[in-house]
N, C-alpha and C positions, 0 to 999 in steps of 0.2 A: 671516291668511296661511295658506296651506295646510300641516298637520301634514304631517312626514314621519316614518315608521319604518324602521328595521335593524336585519339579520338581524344577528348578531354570535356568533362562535365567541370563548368564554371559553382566555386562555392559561393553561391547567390540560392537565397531561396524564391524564384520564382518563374511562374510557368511559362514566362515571354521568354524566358531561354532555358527552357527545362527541356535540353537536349547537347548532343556532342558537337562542340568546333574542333576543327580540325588544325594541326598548326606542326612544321617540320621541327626537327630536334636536330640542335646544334652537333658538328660532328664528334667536338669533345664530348658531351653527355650522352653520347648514344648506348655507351656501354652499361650506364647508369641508370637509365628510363627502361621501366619492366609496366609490366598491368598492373595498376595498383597504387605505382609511385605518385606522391604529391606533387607537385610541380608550380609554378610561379609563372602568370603568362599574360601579356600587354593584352587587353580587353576592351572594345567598345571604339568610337572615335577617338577619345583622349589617350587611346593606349595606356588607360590604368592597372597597374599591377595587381594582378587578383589571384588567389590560389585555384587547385582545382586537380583531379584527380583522372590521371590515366586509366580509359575502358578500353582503348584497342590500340592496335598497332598494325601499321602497314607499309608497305614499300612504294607504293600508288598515293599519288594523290586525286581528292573526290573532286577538286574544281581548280583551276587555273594556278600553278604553284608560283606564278609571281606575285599570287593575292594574299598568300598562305604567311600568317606572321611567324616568328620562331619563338621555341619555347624558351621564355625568360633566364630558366635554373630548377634545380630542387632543393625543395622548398626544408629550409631548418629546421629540425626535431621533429619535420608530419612521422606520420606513422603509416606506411603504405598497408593499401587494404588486399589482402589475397585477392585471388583470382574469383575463386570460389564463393565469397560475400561478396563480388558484383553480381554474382548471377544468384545470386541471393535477394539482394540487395532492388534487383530489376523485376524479382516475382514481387516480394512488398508493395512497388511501384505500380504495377499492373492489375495486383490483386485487390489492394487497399487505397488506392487512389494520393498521389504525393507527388512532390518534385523529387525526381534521381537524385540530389542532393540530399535533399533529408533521408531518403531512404538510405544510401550508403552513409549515412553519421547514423543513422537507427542500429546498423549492423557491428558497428565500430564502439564498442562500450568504451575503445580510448582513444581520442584523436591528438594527441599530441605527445612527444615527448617527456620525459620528468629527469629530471637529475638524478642519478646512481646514486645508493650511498655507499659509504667506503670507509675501512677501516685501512689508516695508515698504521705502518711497523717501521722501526728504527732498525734493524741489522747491523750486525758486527761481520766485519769481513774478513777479520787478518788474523790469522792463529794468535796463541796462547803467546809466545816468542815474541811476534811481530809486536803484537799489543803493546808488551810491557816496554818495548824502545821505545814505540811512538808515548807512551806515559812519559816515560825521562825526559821525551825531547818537550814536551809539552810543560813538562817540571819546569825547565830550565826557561821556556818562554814565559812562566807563567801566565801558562792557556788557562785559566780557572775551569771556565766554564766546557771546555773540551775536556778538563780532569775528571770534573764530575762526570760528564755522560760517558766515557769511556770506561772511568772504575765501574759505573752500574752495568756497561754492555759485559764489562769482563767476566761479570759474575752470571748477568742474565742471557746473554747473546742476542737477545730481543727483546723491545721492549715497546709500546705503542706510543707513537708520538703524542698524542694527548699527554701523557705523563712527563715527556718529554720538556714541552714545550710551557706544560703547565709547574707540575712537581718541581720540576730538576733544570726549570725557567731558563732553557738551552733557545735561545735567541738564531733565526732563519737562516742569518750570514755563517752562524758558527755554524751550523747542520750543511750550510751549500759549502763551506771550506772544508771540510769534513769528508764530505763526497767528494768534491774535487781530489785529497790526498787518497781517495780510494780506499778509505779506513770504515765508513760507515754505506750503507744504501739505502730507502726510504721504498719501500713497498708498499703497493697500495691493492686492496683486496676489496674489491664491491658486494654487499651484499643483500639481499632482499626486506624488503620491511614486513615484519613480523604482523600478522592481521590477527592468530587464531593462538590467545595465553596458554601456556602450559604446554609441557613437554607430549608429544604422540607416544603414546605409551601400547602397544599393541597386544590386546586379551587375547591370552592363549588360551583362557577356557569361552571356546565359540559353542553359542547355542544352537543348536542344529537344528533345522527345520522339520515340520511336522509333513505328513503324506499331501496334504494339500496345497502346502508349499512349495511343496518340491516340486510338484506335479507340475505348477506356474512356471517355476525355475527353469524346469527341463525342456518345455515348450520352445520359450524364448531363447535358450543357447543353442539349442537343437536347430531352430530353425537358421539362427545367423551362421551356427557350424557350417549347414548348406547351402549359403547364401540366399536364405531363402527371407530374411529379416523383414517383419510387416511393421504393423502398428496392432497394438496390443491394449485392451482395457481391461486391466486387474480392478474389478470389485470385489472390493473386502469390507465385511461389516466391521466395526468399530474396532479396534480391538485385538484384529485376527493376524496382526505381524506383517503390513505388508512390508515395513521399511527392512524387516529382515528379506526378505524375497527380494526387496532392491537389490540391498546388498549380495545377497549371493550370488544374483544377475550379474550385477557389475565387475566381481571380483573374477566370475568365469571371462568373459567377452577381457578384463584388464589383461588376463591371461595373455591374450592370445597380439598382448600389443598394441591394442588398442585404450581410448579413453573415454570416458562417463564424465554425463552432464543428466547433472540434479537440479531441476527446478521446486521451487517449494512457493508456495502464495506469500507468505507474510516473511520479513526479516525476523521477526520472532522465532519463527520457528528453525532459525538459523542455528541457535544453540546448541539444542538439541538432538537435529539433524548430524552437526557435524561432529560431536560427539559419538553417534554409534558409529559412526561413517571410519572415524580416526582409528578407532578401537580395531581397528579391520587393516585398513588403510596406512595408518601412519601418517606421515609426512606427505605420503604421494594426496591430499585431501584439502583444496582450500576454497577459497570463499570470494562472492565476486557481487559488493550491493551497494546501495547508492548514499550508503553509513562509513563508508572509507573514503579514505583522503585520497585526493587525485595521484601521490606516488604511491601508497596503497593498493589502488588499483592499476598502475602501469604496470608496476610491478610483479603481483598475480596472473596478469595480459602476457608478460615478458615469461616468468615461467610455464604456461601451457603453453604458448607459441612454440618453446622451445624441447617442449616434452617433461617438462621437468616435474611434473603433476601429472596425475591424471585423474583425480577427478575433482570436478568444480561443481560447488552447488551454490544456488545463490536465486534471487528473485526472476523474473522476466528477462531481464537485459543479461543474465547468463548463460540463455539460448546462444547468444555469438560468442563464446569464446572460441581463438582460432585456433584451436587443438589442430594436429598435423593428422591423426588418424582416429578421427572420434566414429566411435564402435554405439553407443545406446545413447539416448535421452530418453529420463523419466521424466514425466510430469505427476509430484505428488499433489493431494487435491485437486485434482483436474477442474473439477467444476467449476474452483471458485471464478467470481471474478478480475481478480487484480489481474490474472494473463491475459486480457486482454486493453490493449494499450490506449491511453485516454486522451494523448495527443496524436497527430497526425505524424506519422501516416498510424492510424487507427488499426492495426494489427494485433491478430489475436497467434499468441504463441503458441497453441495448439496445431493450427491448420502451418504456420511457418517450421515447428519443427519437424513437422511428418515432411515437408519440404526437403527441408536442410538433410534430412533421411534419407530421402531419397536420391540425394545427390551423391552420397557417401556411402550407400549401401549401409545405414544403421539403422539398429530397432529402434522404437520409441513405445513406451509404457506409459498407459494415461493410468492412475491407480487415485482411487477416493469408494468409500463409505456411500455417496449420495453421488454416483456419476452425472452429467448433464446429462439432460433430455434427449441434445443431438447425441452426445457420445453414447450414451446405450441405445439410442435407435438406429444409429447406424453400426452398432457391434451387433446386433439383433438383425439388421439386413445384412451382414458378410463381409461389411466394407472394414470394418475391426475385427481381430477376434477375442474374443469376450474369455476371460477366465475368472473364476469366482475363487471366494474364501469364506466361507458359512460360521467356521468356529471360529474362538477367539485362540489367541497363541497360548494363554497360561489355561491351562485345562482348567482351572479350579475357577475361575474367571466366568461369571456370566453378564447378558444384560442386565442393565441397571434398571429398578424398579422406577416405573414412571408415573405420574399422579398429574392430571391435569385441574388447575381451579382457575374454577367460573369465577371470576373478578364482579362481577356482577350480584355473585350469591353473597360475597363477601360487604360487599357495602348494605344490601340487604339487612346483613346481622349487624353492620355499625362499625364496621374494618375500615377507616378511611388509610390504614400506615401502606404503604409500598411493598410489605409484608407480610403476605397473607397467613391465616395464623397456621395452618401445616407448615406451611415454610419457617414461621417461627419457632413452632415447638422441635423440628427436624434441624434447625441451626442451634438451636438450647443441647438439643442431645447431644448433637458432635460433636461440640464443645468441650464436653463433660466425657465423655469417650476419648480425647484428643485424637481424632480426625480432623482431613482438614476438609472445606468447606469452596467450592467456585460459585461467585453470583456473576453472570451475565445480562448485561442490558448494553444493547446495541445503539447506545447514544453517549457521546462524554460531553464534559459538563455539567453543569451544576441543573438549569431549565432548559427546556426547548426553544423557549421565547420569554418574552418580559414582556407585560402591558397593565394599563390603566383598568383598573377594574370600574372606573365610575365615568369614563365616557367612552371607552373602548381601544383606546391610542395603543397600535404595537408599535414598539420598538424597533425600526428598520435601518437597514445599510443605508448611506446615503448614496452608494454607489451602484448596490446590488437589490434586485428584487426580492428580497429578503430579508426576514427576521434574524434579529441576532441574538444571540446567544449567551446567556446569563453562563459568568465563569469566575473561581475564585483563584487566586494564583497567590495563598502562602499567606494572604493577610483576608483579615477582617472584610476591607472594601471586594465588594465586587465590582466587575469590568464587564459588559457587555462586547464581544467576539461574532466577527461576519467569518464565516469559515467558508466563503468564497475568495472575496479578496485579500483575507486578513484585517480590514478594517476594524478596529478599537475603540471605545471610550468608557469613561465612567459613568457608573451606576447610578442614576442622581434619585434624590430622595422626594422630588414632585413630579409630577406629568407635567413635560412643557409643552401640552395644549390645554388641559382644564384645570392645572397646579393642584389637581388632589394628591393626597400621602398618599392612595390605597393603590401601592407599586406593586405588582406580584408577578411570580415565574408560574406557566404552567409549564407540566411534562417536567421528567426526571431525566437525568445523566449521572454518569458516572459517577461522577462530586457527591451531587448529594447523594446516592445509594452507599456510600465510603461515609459518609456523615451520620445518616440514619445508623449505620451497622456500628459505629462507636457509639453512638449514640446510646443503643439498644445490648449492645455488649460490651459495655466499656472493658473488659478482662480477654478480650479476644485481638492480638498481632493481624492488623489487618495490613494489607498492601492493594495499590490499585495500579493497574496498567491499561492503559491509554495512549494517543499520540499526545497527550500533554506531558503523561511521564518516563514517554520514552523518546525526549528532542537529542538524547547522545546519543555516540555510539557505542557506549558501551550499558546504557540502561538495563535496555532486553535483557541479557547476560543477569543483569545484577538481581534483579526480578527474581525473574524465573529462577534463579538458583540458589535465593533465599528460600523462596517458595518451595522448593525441590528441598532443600535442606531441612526443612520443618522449624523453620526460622517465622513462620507467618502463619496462623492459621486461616485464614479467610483471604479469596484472591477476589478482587472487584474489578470487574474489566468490558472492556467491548471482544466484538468480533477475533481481536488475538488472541485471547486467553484458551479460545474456545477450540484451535486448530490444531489437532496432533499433536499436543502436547499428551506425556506420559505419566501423571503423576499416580504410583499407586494409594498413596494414604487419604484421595480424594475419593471422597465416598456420597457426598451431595452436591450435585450441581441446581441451583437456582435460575432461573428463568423468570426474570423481574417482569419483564412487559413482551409477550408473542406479537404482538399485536403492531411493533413499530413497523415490523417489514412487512409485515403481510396486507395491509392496506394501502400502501405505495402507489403511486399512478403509474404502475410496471406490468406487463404481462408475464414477467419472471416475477412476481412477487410470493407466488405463492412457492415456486420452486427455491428460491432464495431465503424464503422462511423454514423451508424443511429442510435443507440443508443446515442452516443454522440451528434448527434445533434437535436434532439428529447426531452433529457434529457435538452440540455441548451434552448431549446426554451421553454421548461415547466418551466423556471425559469421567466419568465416575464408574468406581468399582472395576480398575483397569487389573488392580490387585488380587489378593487372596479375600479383600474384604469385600461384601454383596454394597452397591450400590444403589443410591436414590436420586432422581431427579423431579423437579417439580417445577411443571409449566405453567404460569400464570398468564389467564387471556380472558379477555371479555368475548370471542369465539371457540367455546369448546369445542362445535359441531363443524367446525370447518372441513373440509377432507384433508388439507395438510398438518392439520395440528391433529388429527385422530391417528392420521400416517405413523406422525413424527412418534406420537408416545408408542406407539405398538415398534417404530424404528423397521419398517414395513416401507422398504424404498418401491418394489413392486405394485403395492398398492397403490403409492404416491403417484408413479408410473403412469399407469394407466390413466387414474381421472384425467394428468394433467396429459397426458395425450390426446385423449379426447377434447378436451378444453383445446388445446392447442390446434387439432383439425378441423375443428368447428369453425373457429377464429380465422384460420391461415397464418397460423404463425409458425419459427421455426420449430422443428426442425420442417413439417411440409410444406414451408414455402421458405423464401427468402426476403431479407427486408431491406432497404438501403435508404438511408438518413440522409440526406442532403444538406449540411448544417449551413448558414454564412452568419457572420455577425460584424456589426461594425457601429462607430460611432454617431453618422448616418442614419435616424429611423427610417427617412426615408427612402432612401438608397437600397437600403435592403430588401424596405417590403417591395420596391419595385423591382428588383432585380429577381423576388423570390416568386412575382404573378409574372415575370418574363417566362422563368424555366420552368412553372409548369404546364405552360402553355407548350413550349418545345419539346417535352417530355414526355406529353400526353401526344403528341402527333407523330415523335420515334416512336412511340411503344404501343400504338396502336393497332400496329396490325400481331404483337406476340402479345397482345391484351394483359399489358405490365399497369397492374394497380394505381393509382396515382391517390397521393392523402395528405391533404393540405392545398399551399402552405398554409402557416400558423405561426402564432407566435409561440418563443420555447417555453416548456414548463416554467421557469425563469427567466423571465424577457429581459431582463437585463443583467448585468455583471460587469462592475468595476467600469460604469459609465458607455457601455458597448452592446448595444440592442442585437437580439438574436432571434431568428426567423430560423424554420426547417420544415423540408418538403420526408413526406414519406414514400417509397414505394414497395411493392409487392409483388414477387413472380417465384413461380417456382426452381426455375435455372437463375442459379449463378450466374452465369455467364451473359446471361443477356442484361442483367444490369449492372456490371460490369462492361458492357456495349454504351449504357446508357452514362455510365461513367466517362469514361471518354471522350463521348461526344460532348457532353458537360463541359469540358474541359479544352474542349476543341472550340468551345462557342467561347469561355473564357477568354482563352488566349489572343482571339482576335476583334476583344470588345476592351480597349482600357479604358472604358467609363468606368468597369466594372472591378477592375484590377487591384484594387483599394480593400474591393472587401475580404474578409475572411472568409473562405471557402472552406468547406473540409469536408468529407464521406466516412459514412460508419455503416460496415454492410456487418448484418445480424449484430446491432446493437445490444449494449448490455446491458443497458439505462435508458428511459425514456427524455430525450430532451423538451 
């Protein structure tokens, strides 16, 4: 029989064999080994058993086949990865910089197996006639417990063994003697784990799209009608309907047999999304985030794979579900940041799924209110095409009025409260109107830090270079919180460096704006949402559908409150502090500010009622906060283009992070003045930037010192050259193998 070989990526993460071994397949499994399959395979001198996943196949072998070991077996429960997410899976690697390892587990949202569940049934097999002998004979043996289960099959014919075994306490022997006389059979029926409550209830009364909706709609079906499917930026101001134009999108292109993939930034906005989606959709609609339990998501994995959905919406890691014929992917809020990924391999979902597009012939829709920078300068050079939505969806429906206060004029008059008195008299009104009320502030927790006011002692991690964070959880004491590593302790009531009382938080969070507003309105249903009060899975939900319910009037939250959510009896949104993001050590900071406050003013007056919003900053004059009240993204635009070409930052250049960290100080800084010295003599003659190194904005974390080189070129590609060779010098230095390496080309965050 003809030998076969494969190529095989060893599951090890690291780059001293971050490539394929070769090794022939037994002739029993040959039938059984495909691309993709897991496999089990004697590795290294010890011929230690290691897993590891088939990239190719061949009839040849690449060196001497009496060297070539055999493949061990396949491997129990893996989960083979299509053909199509290794060559997926291989751009990630090349683009983003990672071991082939990690990059095929990036693309696999499930790597193993999960148990089925299953509902067992008891069956009656034997007519009406037959029954009643086998009852006599059973009389006369006094079978008790076979008279029981048979009188109830006579009446029910079926009956599910839970009840069985529990109720009518029919013992296993008596059910396998049963089966043996051929009187009874035991069925077993698997079925999927329920993610999304409540029955799909499908609206027949569908809202039909306005002219400039459609106009979007017809573009995007039009063109994948003729195979002509691109990538598409729908900007829409606040307000203007894009989730319906999704939706219409998706239901044409489902049409035609194919499947949709909805990405959304936050789990929060999971609720809501899948709600209008169902209303359309039905059943064919489900959900895929890192809040489900591992059978949870096998199980969602197991129905797209197998068509049984078609469309999936869910965070970042929803990009790979392996649908058989996926037709569109939307990215809603394109801008934000969460799509792009914060471990290694450092991958931004936007540039991966115009990818994955491309390989399947699908569109992809980037749709946001405040598109990034890059994404409307390159839908403005051709490389996207750019479709707008000026109005909002409910005609009656305008922008909300926007009031900016100088924080500054306010302490002037003697305002020290958090706020400011428009914002108080405009929360007193809507109160009294029963309107409901969004405060945003972009920090949770009670302070920003804790320190000694009489010798200056902050409060730090003992692990991380950082302040911790005043938090209260449910009682009286406070806790001080590293929101690096999780690090804890209590709140003590002296400085243990100069034992004075005079203990205080500066900066606000979450907490306390939730405290001051009981405080200040004790007669107002307040709710706060945060990652402290949403550690379930099922919070979000509960929240937000209070809130929706007009269960609450006042929502106090961070950054989730503030995205795509629809609520119309919200008619003031609050703007506690502009100021937290917009002074950042980021060159997105000022774009990341007007986003966020753009975003939260599109949260009010979504209804028939005129909305207010009111931004509090000790920078009125800025150009992104004069942008954001006027909600003038063009405006915004512009400056920061210019800002950005002056600079050399993206989108007219490229930037690449060269991160390491490790427990080592030394090691590091000396590994970090090796490669810039190598870096600076590749990329000297394509005159690639070099900046640093340095130490990180946080030099340490969780006892592991971090260093990062910057560079700067206009082509991708050429520092992605320089990647490589980085990685090429790696591999054949194990002094250096220890450290933490990683790459972030057009970072999100300044390390």
């Amino acid at each position: 029989m003809l030998q076969k070989y494969v190529d095989i990526i060893i599951d090890i993460s690291h780059e001293a064999i971050d490539r394929p071994f070769q090794y022939s397949v037994p002739e029993g499994l040959i039938p059984y080994v495909k691309i993709g399959t897991q496999v089990t395979v004697p590795f290294g001198l010890g011929n230690r058993i290691r897993s590891g996943y088939v990239i190719g196949i061949s009839d040849t072998p690449s060196f001497d086949p009496s060297k070539i070991k055999e493949i061990d077996g396949i491997k129990t429960g893996g989960i083979p990865i299509e053909s199509s997410m290794i060559e997926l899976a291989s751009f990630i690697k090349e683009q983003y910089g990672s071991t082939m390892i990690n990059a095929l587990k990036t693309v696999m949202p499930i790597k193993e197996e999960v148990r089925h569940l299953a509902y067992k049934q008891v069956n009656l097999l034997i007519s009406g006639s037959e029954a009643k002998e086998y009852l006599e004979y059973y009389q006369k043996r006094n079978a008790r417990a076979k008279i029981r289960l048979l009188t109830e099959l006579m009446e029910e014919k079926q009956i599910p063994l839970s009840l069985v075994t529990g109720k009518l306490n029919i013992s296993s022997s008596t059910l396998k003697s049963m089966q043996t006389e051929c009187v009874i059979s035991i069925e077993e029926e698997s079925y999927y784990r329920d993610v999304i409550k409540g029955e799909a209830e499908i609206d027949s009364d569908r809202e039909s799209p306005n002219q400039e909706q459609q106009s979007a709609i017809n573009r995007v079906v039009t063109d994948y009608e003729n195979h002509q499917a691109g990538t598409y930026l729908l900007k829409g101001i606040t307000g203007s309907g894009k989730t319906l134009v999704y939706i219409e999108m998706v239901e044409k292109i489902v049409e035609m047999g194919k499947q949709a993939i909805v990405l959304i930034p936050e789990i929060a906005l999971t609720y809501q999304t899948v709600k209008r989606f169902r209303k359309r959709f039905g059943n064919q609609v489900t959900i895929m985030n890192s809040k489900l339990s591992k059978g949870e998501r096998y199980d969602q994995f197991q129905k797209a794979k197998k068509g049984e959905v078609s469309v999936m919406i869910g965070p970042r890691s929803a990009l790979f579900t392996p649908f058989p014929d996926l037709g569109i992917i939307i990215i809603d809020e394109e801008h934000e940041t969460t799509y792009k990924s914060e471990y290694p391999p450092k991958y931004h979902a936007r540039e991966v799924a115009i990818e994955r597009a491309r390989m399947t012939g699908a569109a992809v829709v980037l749709g946001s209110a405040t598109p990034s920078v890059e994404s409307y300068y390159r839908a403005l050079k051709g490389e996207y095409q750019l479709l707008t939505l000026e109005k909002r969806a409910i005609e009656e429906a305008s922008l909300a009025n926007v009031s900016v206060v100088d924080l500054r004029e306010e302490l002037k008059l003697g305002n020290r409260s958090i706020f400011s008195k428009r914002l108080q008299d405009l929360i007193a009104d809507r109160l009294e109107k029963k309107e409901q009320i969004m405060l945003f502030i972009n920090r949770r927790g009670y302070s920003g830090f804790i320190s000694c006011r009489s010798c200056g002692h902050v409060f730090r991690c003992p692990h991380c270079d950082v302040s911790l964070t005043e938090h209260f959880s449910g009682t009286p004491k406070a806790k001080l919180v590293c929101h690096y590593c999780g690090y804890e302790e209590k709140k003590t009531a002296s400085c243990p460096k100069c034992q004075s009382k005079m203990i205080a938080g500066f900066g606000i969070g979450t907490q306390k704006v939730e405290e001051m507003v009981k405080k200040m309105y004790p007669e107002a249903r307040t709710l706060r949402m945060d990652t402290d009060t949403t550690r379930n899975k099922d919070d979000y939900e509960n929240i937000l559908n209070q809130f929706a319910n007009g269960q609450a009037d006042i929502l106090v939250g961070t950054q989730m409150i503030v995205k795509g959510h629809d609520f119309t009896q919200v008619t003031l949104v609050g703007i506690i502090a502009a100021d937290l993001t917009l002074f950042e050590n980021d060159y997105r900071s000022a774009e990341r500010t007007f986003d966020l406050l753009t975003q939260a003013a599109g949260r009010a007056g979504r209804g028939n009622l005129r909305g207010e919003v009111v931004i509090q900053t000790y920078a009125p004059d800025h150009y992104c906060i004069e942008a954001a009240a006027k909600q003038d993204y063009i405006a915004f635009y512009e400056q920061e283009k210019a800002y950005r070409s002056l600079l050399s930052y993206p989108p007219f250049t490229h930037v690449l992070a060269i991160f390491m960290e490790d427990i080592n100080q030394e090691k590091v800084r000396v590994l970090s003045e090796i490669l810039k010295e190598m870096i600076r003599e590749w990329g000297k003659d394509n005159r690639v930037q070099v900046i640093g190194p340095c130490d990180a904005t946080i030099a340490k974390v969780n006892d592991r010192y971090r260093r990062v080189i910057y560079l700067k070129h206009n082509e991708y590609e050429k520092l992605v050259d320089i990647k490589n060779q980085t990685e090429e010098f790696l591999e054949k230095n194990a002094a250096y193998k220890e450290i933490n390496l990683s790459f972030d080309f057009d970072p999100m965050h300044v390390y």
